[in-house]
C-alpha positions in Angstrom: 0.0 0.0 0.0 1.2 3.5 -0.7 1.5 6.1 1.8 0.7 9.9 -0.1 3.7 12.2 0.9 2.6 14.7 3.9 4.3 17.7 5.1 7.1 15.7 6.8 8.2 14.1 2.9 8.7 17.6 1.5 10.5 18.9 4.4 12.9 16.1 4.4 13.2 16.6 0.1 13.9 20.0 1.0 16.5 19.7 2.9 18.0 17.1 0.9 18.0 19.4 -1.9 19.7 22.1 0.1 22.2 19.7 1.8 23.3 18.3 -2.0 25.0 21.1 -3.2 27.0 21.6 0.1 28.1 17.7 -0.4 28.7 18.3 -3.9 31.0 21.0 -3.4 33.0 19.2 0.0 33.4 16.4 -2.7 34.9 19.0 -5.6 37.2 20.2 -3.2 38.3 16.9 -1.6 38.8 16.2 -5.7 40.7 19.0 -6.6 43.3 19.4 -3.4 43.8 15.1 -4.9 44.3 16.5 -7.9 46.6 18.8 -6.3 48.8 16.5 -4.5 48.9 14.1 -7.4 50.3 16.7 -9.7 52.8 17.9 -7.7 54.5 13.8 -7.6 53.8 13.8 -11.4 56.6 15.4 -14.0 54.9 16.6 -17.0 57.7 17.1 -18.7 58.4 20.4 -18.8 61.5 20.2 -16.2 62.1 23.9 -16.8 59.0 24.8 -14.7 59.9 22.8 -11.4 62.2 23.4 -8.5 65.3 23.4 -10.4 64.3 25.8 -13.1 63.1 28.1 -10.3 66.6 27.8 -9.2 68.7 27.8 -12.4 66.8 31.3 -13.2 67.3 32.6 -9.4 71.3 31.6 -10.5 71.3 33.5 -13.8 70.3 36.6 -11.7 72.2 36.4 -9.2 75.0 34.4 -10.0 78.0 36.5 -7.9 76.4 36.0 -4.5 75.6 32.5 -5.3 79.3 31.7 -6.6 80.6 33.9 -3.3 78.5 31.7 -1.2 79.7 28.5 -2.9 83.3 29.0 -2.9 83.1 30.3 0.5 82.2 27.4 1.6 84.5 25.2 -0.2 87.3 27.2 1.2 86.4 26.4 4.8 86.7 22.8 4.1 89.6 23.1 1.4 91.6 24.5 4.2 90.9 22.4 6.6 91.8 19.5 4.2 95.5 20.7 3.9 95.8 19.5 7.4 95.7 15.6 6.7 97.4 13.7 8.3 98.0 10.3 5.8 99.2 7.9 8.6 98.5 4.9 11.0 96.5 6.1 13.7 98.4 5.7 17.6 97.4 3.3 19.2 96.1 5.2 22.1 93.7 6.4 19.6 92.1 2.8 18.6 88.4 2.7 19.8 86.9 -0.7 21.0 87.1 -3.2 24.4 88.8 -5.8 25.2 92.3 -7.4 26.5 94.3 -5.7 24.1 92.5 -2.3 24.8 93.1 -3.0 28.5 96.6 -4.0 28.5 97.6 -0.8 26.5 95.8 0.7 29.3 98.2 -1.2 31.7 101.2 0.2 30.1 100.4 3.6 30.2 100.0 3.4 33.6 102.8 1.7 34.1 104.9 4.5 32.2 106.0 2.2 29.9 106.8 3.9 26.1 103.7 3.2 23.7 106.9 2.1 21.4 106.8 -1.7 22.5 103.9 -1.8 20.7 105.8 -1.3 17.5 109.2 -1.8 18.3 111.6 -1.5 14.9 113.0 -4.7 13.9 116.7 -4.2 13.2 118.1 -7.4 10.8 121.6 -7.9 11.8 123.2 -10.0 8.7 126.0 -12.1 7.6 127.0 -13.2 10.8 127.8 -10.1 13.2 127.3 -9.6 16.2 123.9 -8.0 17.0 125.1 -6.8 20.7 127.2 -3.8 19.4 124.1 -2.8 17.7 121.7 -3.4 20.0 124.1 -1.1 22.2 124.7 1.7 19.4 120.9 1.9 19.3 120.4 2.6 22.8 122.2 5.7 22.8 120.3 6.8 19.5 118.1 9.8 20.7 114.4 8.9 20.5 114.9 5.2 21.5 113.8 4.4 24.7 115.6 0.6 24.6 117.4 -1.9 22.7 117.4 -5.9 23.1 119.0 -8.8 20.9 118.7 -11.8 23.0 121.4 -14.6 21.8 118.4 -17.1 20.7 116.7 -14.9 18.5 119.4 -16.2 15.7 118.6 -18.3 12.8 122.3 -18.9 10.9 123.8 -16.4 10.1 121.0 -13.6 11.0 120.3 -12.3 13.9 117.2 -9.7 15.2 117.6 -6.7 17.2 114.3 -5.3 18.9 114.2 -1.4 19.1 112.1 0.7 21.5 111.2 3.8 20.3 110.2 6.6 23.0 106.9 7.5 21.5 104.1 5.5 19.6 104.8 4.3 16.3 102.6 6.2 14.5 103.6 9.6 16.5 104.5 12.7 14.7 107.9 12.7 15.8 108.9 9.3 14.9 110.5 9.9 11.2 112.8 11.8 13.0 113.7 9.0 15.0 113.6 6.8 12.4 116.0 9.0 10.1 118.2 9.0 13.3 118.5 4.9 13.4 119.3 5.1 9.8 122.2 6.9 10.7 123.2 4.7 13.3 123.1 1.7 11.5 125.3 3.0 8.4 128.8 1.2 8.3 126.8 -1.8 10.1 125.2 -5.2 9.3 122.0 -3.9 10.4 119.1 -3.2 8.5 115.6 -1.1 10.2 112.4 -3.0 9.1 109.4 -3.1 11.7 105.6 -1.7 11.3 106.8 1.5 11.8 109.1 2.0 9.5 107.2 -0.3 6.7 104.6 2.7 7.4 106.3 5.5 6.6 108.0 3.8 3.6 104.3 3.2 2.4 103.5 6.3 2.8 106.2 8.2 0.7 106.2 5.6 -1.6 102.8 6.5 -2.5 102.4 9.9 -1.7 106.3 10.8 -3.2 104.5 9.6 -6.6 100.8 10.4 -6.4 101.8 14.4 -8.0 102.6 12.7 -11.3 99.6 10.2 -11.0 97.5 13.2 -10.6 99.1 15.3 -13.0 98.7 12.3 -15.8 94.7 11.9 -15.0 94.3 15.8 -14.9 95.4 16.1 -18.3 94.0 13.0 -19.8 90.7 14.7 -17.9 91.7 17.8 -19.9 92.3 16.5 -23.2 88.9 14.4 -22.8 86.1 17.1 -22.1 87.8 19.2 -24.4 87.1 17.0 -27.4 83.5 16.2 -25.8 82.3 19.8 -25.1 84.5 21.6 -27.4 85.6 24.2 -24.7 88.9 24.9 -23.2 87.2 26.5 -20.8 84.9 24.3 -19.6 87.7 21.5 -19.4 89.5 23.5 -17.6 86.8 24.4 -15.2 85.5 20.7 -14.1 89.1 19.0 -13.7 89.5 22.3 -11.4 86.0 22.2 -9.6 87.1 18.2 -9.4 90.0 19.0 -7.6 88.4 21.9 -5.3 85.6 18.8 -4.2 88.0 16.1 -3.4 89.9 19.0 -1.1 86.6 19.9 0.4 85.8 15.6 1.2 89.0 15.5 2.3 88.5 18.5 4.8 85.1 17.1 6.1 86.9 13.7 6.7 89.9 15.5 8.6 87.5 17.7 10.7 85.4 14.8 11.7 88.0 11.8 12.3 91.3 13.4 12.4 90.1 16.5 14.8 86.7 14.9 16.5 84.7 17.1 15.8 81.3 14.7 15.5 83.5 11.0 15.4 81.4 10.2 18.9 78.7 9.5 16.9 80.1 6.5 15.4 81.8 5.7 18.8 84.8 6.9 17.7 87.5 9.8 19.4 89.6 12.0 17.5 92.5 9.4 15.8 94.8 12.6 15.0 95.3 10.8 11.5 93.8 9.4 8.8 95.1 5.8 7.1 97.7 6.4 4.4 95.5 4.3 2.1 91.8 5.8 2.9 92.5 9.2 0.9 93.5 7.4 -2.2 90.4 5.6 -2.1 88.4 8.9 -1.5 90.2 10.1 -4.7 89.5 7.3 -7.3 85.3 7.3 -5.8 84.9 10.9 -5.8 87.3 12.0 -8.9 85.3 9.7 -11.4 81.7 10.0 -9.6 81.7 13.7 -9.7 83.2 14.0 -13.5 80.2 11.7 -14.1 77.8 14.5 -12.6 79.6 17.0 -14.3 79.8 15.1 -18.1 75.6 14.7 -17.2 75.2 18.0 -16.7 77.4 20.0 -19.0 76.5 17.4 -21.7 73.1 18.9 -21.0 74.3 22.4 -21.2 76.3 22.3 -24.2 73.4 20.5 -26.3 70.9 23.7 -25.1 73.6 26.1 -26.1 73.9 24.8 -29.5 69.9 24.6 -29.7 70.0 28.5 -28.2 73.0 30.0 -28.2 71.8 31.4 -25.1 74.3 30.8 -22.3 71.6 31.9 -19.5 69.1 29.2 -21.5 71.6 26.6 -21.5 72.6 26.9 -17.9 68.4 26.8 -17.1 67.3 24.0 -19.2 71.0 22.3 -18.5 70.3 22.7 -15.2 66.1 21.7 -14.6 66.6 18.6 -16.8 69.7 17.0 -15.1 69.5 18.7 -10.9 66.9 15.7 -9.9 68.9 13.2 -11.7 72.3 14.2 -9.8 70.9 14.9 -6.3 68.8 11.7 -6.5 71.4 9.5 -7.9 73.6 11.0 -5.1 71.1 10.4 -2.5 71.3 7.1 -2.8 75.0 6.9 -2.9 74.9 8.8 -0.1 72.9 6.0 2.3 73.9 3.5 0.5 77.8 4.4 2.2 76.0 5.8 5.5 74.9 2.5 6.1 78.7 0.9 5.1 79.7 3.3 7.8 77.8 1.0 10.7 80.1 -1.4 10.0 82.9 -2.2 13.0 86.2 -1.1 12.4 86.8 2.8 12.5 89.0 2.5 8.8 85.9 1.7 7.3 83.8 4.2 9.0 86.5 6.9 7.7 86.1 5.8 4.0 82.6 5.6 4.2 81.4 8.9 5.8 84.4 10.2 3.5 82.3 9.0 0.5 78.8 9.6 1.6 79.8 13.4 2.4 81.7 14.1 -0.8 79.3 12.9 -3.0 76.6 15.0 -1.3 78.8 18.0 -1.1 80.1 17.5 -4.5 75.8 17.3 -6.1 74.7 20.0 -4.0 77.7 22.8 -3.4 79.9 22.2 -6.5 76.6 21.4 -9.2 74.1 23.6 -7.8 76.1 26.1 -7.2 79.5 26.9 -8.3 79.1 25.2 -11.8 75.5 26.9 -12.6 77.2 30.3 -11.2 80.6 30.5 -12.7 79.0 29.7 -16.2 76.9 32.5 -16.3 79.9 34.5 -14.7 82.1 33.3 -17.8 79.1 34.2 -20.0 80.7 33.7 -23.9 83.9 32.8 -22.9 82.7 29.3 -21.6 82.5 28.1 -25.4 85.9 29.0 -26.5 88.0 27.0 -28.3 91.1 28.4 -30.2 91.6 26.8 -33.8 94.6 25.4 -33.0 93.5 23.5 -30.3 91.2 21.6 -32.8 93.7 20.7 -35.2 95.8 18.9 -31.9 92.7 17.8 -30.5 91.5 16.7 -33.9 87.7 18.2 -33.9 86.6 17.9 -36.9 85.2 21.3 -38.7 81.7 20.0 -39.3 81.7 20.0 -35.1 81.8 23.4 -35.3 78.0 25.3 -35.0 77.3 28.8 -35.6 76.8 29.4 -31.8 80.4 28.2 -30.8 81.8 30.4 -33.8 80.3 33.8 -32.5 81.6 32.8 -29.0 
């Protein structure tokens, strides 16, 4: 049976009707702020119009206080790079627990020289007597003691132990080591020990890594020149290279080296940093940041040709390759913070030295320095004398019509 509508039916269709177009317009708006959030994850392609276009066009207008800013920065860290310290840490410096850490403990306490710890091994040869030495070296100043025991002999060879008066690692010991190899001159003896192996290692490698540098700085050269057909810009990323390895360097000496932050990986200041952990910090960084800059000057130069707009190229260089760098260098970044929970402080150093480079290197260096310079050098980052493309052998067809009225 059905009821006719009454006074209550129309009341409730009249508020329905009212109510609707509130509820209509709460569900527009929930759709639209969606919308909202959606397109701002979404890249439509035009990278020009995002954060990093934003920021390539704040650059090109005011590129001096951005390129001040930048190599301010660099310079803080630069300088306090110059002060590593490529060595073996001392041994009072080791972090950790256990019998070994408690018996160093034992021996300072007991005023005994951290040099037992890393005596120098003198090899006495071809049958002489290792007493006279072992003597000789005692009055060597530096040298806290001397032994050569009569059954530490095997033929004709014959060891005597050495005692320096500070750690092995000190900052004092090559002069004591310089002063045994003066000592043992017109003797059988010959130095050897951890000590001395270290600071062989270390001028063996460091004596020679100016001409290794020197040969992969001008291969470097040589290379981006032929790719971007620029001098200038060859010159200027093997030099902003350089300037970021000084500035992970620096970040690795103030937090290790000096202490300043090492407590949060359990670690005190170690007052050096292994011979071999800066090397490795140069062959990471050197070719990881040329990568970024190759990406991003690739970039440049292609928008310049297209252009021949240096501001334009620096813009669409810059918005179509910033979220590639800084993402791929996020990663990197927690990829090697995570290496740096491993146990054992060397590779914490390496680690944090990496992760910290590689950020400082995609933020400071390619978002601002690069970006800024350019648009300081204006024209003169496209130049590229003739002769320098007969050695380089560019061909002519290379050559656009934007390059020539740089």
């Amino acid at each position: 049976m059905i009821r006719p509508a009454g006074p209550a039916d129309d009341e409730m269709t009249r508020i329905g009707s009212e109510a609707s177009p509130r509820a209509n317009g709460q569900r527009r708006r929930h759709q639209r702020a969606r919308q909202s959030a959606s397109q701002r994850l979404i890249d439509r392609g035009h990278p020009e119009e995002g954060a990093w276009g934003r920021w390539a066009r704040f650059v090109n207008q005011r590129p001096l206080p951005v390129a001040l800013a930048g190599i301010v920065i660099v310079a803080v860290f630069a300088t306090i790079g110059t002060q590593l310290n490529p060595n073996e840490a001392q041994l009072k410096s080791f972090p950790g627990a256990g019998d070994a850490i408690a018996g160093r403990g034992q021996l300072a306490v007991a005023g005994i020289t951290p040099g037992v710890m890393k005596p120098f091994d003198v090899l006495v040869e071809g049958g002489a007597d290792a007493a006279p030495i072992a003597a000789k070296l005692r009055t060597v100043p530096g040298i806290a003691g001397a032994a050569a025991p009569a059954d530490w002999r095997s033929g004709c060879d014959s060891i005597v132990e050495t005692f320096p008066a500070v750690d092995g690692a000190a900052g004092g010991i090559q002069h004591t080591i310089d002063n045994v190899h003066r000592a043992l001159e017109q003797t059988k003896g010959t130095l050897g020990g951890t000590a001395a192996a270290d600071r062989d290692f270390v001028h063996a490698v460091y004596g020679n890594f100016p001409y290794v540098l020197a040969f992969v700085i001008v291969l470097t050269l040589i290379l981006l020149a032929r790719a971007f057909r620029s001098i200038v810009l060859a010159f200027k990323a093997a030099l902003l290279n350089l300037v970021s390895l000084a500035a992970a360097f620096g970040i690795v000496v103030f937090i290790f080296q000096n202490g300043h932050g090492s407590s949060l990986w359990n670690i005190d200041a170690v007052h050096a940093i292994n011979a071999w952990i800066p090397l490795m910090i140069f062959a990471f960084l050197y070719g990881l940041s040329m990568d970024y800059e190759v990406f991003m000057l690739t970039r440049m130069r292609e928008a310049y040709d297209e252009t021949g707009s240096t501001e334009r190229a620096i813009e669409l260089g810059l918005a179509r390759t910033g979220k590639l760098v800084t993402s791929a260098a996020l990663i990197l970044m927690f990829a090697f913070l995570v290496l740096s929970s491993s146990p054992g402080f060397e590779v914490k150093e390496l680690a944090i030295g990496l992760a910290a480079g590689i950020i400082f290197d995609a933020t400071v260096i390619r978002a601002l320095l690069v970006p800024a310079l350019m648009r300081l050098l204006g024209n003169a980052n496209w130049w590229m004398p003739a002769w320098t493309r007969a050695v380089l052998r560019i061909r002519e067809r290379q050559r656009d019509l934007a390059t020539e009225r740089a």
